[in-house]
C-alpha positions in Angstrom: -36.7 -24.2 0.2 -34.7 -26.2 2.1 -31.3 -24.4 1.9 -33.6 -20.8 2.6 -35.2 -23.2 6.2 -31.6 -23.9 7.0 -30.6 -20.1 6.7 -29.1 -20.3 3.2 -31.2 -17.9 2.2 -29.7 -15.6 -0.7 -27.4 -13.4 0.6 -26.5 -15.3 3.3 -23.8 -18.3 4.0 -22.8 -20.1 1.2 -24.3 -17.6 -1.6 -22.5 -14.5 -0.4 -18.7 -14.3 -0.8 -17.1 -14.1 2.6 -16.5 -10.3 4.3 -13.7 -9.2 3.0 -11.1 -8.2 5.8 -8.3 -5.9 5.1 -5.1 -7.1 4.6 -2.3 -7.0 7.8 0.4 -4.6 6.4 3.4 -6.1 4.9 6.5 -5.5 8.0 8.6 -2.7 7.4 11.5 -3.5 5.9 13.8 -1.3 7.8 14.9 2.5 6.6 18.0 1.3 5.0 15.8 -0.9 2.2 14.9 2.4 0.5 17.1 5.3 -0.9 19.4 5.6 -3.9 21.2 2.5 -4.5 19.3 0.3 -3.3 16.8 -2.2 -5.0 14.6 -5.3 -4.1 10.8 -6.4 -3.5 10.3 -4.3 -1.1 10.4 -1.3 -3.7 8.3 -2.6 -6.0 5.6 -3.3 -3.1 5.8 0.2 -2.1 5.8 1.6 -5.6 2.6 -0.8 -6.5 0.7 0.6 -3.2 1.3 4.4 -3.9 0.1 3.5 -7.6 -3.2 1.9 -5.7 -3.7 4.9 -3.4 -3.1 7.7 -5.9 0.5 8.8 -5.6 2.0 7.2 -9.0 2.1 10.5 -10.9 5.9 10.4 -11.1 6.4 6.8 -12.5 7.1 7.1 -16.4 6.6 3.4 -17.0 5.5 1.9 -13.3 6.8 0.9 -9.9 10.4 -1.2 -10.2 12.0 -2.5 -8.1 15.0 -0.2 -8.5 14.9 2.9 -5.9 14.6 6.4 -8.1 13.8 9.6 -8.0 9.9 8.7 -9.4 10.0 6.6 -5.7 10.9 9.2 -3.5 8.9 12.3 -5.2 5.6 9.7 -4.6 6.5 8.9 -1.3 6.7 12.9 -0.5 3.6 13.6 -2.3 2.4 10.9 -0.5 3.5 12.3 3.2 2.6 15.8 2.4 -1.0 14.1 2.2 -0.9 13.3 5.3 -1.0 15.2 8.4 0.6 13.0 10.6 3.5 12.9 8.1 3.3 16.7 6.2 6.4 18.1 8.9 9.2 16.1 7.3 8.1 14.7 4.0 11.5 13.5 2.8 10.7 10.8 0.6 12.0 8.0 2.5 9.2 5.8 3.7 10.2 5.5 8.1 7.7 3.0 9.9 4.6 5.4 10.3 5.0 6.3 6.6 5.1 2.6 5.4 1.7 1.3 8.4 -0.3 4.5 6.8 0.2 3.5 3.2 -0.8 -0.1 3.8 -3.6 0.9 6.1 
């Protein structure tokens, strides 16, 4: 009764987890992090948040983080999604590309 006077009252402070906020995107990387060749963290991140949003169809066994073909045929499917994105969906995650897919 005393934690419900206080305001504790179910569903409020202490019993209800904390409001969930989105997370900030991760920075972009730069263009040059992503293409053939190339491989680090950065491509793995990417590959795990196109799986989360829908756009893993191409993976065969999951994100890596080597750059392939899987990659860029998500990021287009991806781009083609989205209007902002549909004139020019190369595959090759640019600034806008990478801020809407962490958004």
């Amino acid at each position: 009764m005393k934690s419900w006077a206080a305001g504790n009252a179910p569903g409020k402070g202490a019993d209800r987890p904390a409001e969930q906020k989105p997370k900030p995107a991760p920075p972009f990387p730069g263009g040059a992090a992503f293409g053939p060749g190339k491989s680090g963290a950065q491509i793995t991140l990417l590959g795990q948040q196109l799986v989360r949003k829908g756009f893993g169809r191409h993976y065969s066994s999951g994100p890596g983080p080597r750059w392939t073909e899987s990659d860029r045929l998500n990021v287009a499917d991806f781009q083609r999604s989205r209007r902002e994105l549909a004139g020019d969906p190369d595959g090759i995650p640019g600034p806008l590309t990478w801020r809407l897919l962490f958004s």
